[in-house]
N, C-alpha and C positions, 0 to 999 in steps of 0.2 A: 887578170892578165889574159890576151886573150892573143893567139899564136896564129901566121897561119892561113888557108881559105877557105875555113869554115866561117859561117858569121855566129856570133855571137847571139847567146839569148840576151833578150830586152835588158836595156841598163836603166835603173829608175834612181833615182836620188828623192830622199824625201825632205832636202832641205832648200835652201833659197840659191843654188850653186852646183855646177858639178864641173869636175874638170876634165879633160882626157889629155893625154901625157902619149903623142907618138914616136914611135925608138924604132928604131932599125942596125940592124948590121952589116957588113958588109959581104955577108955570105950570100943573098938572098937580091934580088933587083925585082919590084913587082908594081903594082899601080897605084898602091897606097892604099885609101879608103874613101869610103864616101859615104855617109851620113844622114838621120833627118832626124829633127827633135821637135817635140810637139810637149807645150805646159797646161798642168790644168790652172785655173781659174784661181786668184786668191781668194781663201777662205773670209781673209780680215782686212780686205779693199784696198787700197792701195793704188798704184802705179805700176802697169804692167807693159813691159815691152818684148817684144819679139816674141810670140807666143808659138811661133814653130818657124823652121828654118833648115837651112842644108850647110854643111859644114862639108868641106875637103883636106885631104891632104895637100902639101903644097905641088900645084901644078898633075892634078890629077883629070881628066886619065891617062898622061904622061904618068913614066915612071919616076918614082921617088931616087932622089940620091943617094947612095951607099951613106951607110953610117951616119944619116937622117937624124934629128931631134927635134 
């Protein structure tokens, strides 16, 4: 869980997935967040898509809605 405007140390997933789950409440009005993710290589070949990319929150860097999900 990650609060706040600090950023976060590195988030790695070591499987085929990761998700991020953003919440808000209605205490708090800020910019949201903004993102980059970068994949390594598969091991065992395959089909690989989007190997790095930017992710936002909605309407960022407008501020997010109270009480956001």
């Amino acid at each position: 869980r990650y609060c706040g405007t600090s950023l976060p140390h590195p988030i790695i997933s070591f499987g085929n997935a990761l998700t991020l789950r953003f919440v808000s409440d209605s205490s708090i009005v800020r910019e949201g967040f903004h993102a980059f993710y970068s994949a390594s290589t598969s091991a065992c070949g395959g089909t690989f898509n989007m190997a790095d990319g930017v992710f936002n929150s909605p309407d960022y860097p407008a501020q997010y809605h109270p009480n956001a999900e």
